[in-house]
C-alpha atoms as one frame of an Amber mdcrd trajectory, in Angstrom:
protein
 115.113 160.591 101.481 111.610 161.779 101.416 108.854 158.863 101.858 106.674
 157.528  99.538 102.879 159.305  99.539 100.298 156.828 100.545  98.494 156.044
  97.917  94.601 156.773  98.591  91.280 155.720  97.418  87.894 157.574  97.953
  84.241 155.697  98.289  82.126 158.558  97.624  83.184 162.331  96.203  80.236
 163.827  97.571  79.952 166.582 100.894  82.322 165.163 103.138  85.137 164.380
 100.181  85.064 168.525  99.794  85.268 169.226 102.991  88.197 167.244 102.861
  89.384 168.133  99.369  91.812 171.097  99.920  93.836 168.495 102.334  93.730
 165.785 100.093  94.844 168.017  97.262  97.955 169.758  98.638  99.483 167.489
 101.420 102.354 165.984 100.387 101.904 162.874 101.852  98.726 161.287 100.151
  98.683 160.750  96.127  94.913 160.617  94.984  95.178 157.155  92.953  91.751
 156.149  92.680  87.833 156.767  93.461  84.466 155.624  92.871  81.047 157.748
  92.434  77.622 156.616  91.011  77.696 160.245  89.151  79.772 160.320  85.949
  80.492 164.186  85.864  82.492 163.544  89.329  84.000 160.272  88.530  85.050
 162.865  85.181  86.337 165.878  87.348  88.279 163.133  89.842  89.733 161.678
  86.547  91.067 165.176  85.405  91.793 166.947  88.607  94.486 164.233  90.100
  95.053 161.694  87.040  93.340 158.673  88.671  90.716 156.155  88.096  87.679
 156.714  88.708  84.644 153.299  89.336  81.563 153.307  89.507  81.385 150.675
  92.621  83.666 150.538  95.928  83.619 147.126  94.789  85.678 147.797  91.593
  87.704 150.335  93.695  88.988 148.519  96.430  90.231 145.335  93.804  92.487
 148.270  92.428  96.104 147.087  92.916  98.129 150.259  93.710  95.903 151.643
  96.818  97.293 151.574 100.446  94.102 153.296 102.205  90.399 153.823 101.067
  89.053 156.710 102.494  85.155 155.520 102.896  82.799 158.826 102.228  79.540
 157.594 100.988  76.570 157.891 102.942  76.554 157.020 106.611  74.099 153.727
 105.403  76.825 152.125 103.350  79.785 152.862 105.846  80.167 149.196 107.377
  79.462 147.346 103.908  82.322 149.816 102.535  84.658 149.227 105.045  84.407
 145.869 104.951  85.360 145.676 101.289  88.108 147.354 102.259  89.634 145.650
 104.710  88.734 142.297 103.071  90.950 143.860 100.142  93.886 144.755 102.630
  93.301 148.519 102.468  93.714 150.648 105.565  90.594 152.619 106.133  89.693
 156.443 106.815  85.584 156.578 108.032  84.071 159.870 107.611  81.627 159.980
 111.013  79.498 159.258 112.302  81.202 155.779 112.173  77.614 154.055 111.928
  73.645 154.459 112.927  73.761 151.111 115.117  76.215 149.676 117.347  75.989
 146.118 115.669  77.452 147.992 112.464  80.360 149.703 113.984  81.477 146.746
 115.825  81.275 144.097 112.737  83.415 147.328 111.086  86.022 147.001 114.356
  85.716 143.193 113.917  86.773 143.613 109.813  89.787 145.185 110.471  91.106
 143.381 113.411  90.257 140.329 111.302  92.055 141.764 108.140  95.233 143.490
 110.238  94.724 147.032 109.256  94.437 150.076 110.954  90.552 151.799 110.813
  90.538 155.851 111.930  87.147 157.443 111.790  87.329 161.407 111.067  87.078
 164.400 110.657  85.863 165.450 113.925  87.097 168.299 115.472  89.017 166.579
 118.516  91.723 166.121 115.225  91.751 169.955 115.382  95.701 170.959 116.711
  94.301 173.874 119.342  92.592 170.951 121.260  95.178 168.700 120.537  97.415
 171.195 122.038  95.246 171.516 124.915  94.971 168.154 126.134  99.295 167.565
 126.275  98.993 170.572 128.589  96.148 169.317 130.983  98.418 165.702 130.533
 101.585 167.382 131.567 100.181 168.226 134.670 101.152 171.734 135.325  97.358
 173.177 136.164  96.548 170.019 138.024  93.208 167.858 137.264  90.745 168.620
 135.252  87.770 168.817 136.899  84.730 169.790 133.776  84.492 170.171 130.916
  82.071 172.908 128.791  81.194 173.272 125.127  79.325 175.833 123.570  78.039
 176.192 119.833  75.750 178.212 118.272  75.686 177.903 113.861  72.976 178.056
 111.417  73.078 174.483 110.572  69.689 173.432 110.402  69.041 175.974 107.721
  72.043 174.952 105.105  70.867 173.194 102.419  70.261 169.431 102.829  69.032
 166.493 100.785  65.627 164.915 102.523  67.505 162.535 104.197  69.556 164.876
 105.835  66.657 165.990 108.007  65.419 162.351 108.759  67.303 161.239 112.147
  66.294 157.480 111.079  68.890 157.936 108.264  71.591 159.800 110.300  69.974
 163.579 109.627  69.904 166.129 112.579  72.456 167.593 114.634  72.791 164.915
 116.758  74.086 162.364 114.109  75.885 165.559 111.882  76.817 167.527 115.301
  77.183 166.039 118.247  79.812 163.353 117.179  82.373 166.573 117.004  81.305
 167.557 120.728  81.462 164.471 121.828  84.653 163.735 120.934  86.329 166.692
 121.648  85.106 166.728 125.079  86.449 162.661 125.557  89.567 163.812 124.157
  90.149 166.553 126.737  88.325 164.458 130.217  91.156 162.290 128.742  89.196
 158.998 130.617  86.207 156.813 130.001  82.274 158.473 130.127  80.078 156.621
 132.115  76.496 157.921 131.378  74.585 160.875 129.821  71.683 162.623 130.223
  70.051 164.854 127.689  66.971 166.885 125.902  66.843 167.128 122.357  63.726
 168.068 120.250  62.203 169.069 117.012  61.608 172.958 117.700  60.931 173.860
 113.740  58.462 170.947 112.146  58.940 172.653 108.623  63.036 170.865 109.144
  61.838 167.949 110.764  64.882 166.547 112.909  66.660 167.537 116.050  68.403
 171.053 115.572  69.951 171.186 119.225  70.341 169.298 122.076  71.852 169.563
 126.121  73.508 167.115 127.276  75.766 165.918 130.573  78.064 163.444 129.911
  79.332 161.804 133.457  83.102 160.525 133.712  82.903 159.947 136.880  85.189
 160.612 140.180  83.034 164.489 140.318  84.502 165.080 136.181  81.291 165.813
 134.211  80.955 167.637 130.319  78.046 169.858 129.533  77.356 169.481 125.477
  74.943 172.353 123.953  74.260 172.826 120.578  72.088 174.764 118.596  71.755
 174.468 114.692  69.021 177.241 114.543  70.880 180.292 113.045  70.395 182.677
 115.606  72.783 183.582 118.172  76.250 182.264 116.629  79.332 181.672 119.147
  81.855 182.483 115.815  81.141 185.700 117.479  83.098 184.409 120.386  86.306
 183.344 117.649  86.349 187.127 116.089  83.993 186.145 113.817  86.352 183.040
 112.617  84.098 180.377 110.826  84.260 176.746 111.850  87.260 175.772 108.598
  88.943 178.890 110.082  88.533 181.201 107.611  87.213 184.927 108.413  83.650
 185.035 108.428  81.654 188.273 107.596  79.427 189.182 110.421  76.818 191.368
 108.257  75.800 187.929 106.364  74.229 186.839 110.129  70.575 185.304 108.868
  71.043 184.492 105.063  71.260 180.523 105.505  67.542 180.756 107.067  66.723
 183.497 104.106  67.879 181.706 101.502  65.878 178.542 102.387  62.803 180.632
 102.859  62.809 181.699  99.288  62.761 177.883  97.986  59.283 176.430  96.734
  60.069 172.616  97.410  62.642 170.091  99.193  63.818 169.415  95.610  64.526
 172.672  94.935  66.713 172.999  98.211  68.265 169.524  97.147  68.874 171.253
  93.876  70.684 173.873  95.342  72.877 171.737  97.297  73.815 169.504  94.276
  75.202 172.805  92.897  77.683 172.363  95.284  78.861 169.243  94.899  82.208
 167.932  93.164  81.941 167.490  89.402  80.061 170.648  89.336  81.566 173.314
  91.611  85.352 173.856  92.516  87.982 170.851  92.001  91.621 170.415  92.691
  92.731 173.379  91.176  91.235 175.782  93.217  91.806 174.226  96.439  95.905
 173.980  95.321  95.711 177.806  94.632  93.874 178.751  97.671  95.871 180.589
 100.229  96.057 178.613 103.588  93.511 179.350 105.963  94.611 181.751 108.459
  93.551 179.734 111.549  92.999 175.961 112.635  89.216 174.529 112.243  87.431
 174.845 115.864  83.499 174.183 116.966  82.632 176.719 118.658  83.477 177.652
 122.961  84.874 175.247 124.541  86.474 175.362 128.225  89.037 172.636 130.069
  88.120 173.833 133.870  90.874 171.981 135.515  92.303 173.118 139.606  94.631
 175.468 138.870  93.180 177.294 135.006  90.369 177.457 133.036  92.132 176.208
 129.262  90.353 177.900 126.547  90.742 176.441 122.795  91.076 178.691 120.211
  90.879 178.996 116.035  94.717 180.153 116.801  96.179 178.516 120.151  95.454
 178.111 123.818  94.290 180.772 126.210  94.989 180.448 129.870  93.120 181.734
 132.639  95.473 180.889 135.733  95.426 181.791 139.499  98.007 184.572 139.165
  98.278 185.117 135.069  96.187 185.445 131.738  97.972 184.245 128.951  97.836
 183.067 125.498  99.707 180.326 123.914  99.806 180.602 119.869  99.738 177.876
 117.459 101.970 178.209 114.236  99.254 178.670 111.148  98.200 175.742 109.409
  99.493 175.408 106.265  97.477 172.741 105.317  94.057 172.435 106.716  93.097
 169.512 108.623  96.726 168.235 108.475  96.273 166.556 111.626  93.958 164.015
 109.413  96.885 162.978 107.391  99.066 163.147 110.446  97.581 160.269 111.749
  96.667 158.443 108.607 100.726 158.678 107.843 101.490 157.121 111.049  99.586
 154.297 110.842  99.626 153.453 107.591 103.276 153.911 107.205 104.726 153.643
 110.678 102.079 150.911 112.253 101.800 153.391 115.309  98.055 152.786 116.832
  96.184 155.870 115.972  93.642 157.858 118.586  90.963 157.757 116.342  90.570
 154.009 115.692  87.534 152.050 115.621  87.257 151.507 118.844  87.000 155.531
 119.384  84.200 156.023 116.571  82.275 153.164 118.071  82.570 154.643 121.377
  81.294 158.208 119.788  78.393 156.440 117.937  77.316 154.989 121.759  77.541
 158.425 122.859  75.347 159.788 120.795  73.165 157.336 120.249  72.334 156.956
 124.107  71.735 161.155 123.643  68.704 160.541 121.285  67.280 157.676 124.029
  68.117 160.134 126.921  66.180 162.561 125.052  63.599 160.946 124.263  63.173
 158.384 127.456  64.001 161.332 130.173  65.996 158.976 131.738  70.060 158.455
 132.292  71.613 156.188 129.756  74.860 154.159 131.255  77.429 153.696 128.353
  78.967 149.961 128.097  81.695 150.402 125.285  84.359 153.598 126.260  87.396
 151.611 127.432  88.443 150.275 124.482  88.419 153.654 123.340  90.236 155.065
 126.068  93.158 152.683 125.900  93.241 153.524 122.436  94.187 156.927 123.508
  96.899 156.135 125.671  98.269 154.221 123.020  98.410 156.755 121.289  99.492
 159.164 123.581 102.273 157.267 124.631 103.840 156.337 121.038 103.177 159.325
 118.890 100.967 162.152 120.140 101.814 163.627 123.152 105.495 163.948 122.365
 104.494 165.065 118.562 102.872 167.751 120.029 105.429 168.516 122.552 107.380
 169.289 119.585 105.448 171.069 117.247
């Protein structure tokens, strides 16, 4: 007998809800019940698209009776005053990252659902993505010996997308190092598979016209000689998609003769309002809904962000849009993933084992505050020149042995 969907909220229906909407709309597992918006014409399109209520306050949201999970989506400000409705209403909670712009915040949001005894996961980030999933159960089982550094790579136009004013403020959580770096970051812990100990990075404002940090280096230390090296670079020229056969970061094909027409585009715009304007376009209530993202094909390959390489003692373990490649002592081989026919499944993976099964998930609180340290302590290293020491990655990392032990790695064994 098939299980019952878990029944799912939404605080917010703006960016990161669409990004998430053609999972939300076709998996199986998760029945859209509820959501609330400020703006009428999406609270209107939620309404119509999944046959739910929509609110115009979280407040009004979470008191609805028939929800197991909120997924919290609003702006990165209202995140721990969101999820603390929630779990004060006995909801499970799905963050969207970055978890929060201050330590203090994503604590008191740990400290809410301890207090409350449900399960907080913070995502999407990439380190959900199955090809590095898939990578770090092989460097666990052990066959290509320690891994010894870790290196990623990426190269996108993302500083020249359209974005809201406040999206190019890194005071309210703009720039790539609040929008960017969290999917590094994590991806990289996921793989070291232990505790960081302290970074050291550069980060600056190269075009003043933007306004906030478009790229950053950074070295993230995990001691015992086992050391990531983070670049990123938002500023649309180079692009390391080239280095996925031109397959975009949602894993769709990408068309290599539109290189340069994010930074065009914005060039042609008189004002920030107009490139606001052009955003809202965009957004739910206005552009695509449900319908579409049911009828879209699936995409072709797994989301990815950009190179990334597991150096361990015996292979170098290359990622991939569509499996694992191995670079061995004696062999060069690749090991294919099965198509997703769901994007971001993995999301809903986890969700559904925690909220149904009460198995710990990898992404918990305690992993999102870890990530929000991490980069955090980028922007001082930046800015100070000096080595930051990180204080709060073991909780984190025995959150991923949890789950590693009761669900993942033998899920993934499997699949």
């Amino acid at each position: 007998m098939a299980e019952a969907p878990i029944r799912l909220g939404v605080a917010g229906l703006g960016r990161a809800f669409m990004l998430m909407l053609p999972t939300l709309a076709r998996d199986p597992r998760i029945r859209m019940v509820a959501a609330a918006d400020p703006r009428p014409e999406a609270r209107a399109r939620f309404e119509a698209d999944f046959e739910a209520r929509g609110y115009e306050t979280v407040e009004a949201l979470c008191a609805h009776p028939g929800l197991d999970a909120v997924y919290v989506a609003s702006p990165h400000q209202f995140h721990v005053e969101h999820v603390r409705l929630a779990a004060g209403a006995g909801k499970h909670v799905l963050v969207e990252k970055p978890m929060a712009l201050a330590l203090a915040d994503c604590l008191a949001m740990v400290e809410a659902a301890r207090q409350a005894g449900v399960h907080l996961i913070v995502g999407h980030s990439h380190s959900f993505d199955a090809p590095y999933l898939r990578t770090r159960a092989m460097i666990r089982s052990g066959a290509f010996g320690a891994v010894r550094m870790v290196t990623a790579l990426n190269f996108t136009d993302y500083l020249y997308r359209p974005r809201r004013p406040e999206e190019l403020d890194t005071a309210q959580g703009g720039g790539a190092i609040f929008s960017q770096a969290p999917h590094q970051v994590e991806v990289v812990r996921l793989l070291a598979g232990r505790p960081a100990r302290a970074i050291r990075a550069t980060a600056s404002v190269w075009d003043p016209a933007r306004g906030t940090e478009g790229a950053y280096n950074a070295l993230l230390d995990f001691g015992e000689g086992l050391s990531a090296t983070l670049t990123y670079n938002g500023h649309g020229h180079f692009d390391t998609d080239e280095l996925q056969d031109w397959t975009g970061e949602m894993g769709m094909p990408r068309d290599p003769a539109a290189y340069g027409t994010a930074r065009a585009a914005l060039r042609r715009m008189a004002s920030p309002a107009e490139e606001a304007a052009l955003k809202e376009q965009r957004a739910y209530g206005r552009g695509s809904g449900a319908a579409e993202a049911r009828q879209a094909p699936p995409p072709p390959a797994y989301n990815h962000f950009g190179l990334v390489i597991a150096s361990c003692e015996r292979a170098d373990l290359r990622p991939t849009a569509r499996g694992v490649l191995v670079y061995g002592d004696d062999e060069r081989r690749f090991e294919p993933l099965p198509p997703p026919e769901i994007p971001r499944a993995e999301v809903i993976d986890e969700l559904h084992a925690a909220v149904m099964h009460g198995l710990p998930p990898l992404h918990s609180g305690e992993w999102g505050l870890a990530t929000a340290e991490i980069c955090l302590a980028l922007l001082e290293s930046a800015r100070s020149g000096r080595d930051v020491t990180l204080k709060h990655q073991g909780p984190a990392h025995t959150a991923m042995t949890h789950w590693e032990e009761s669900y993942g790695h033998r899920n993934l064994e499997a699949s």
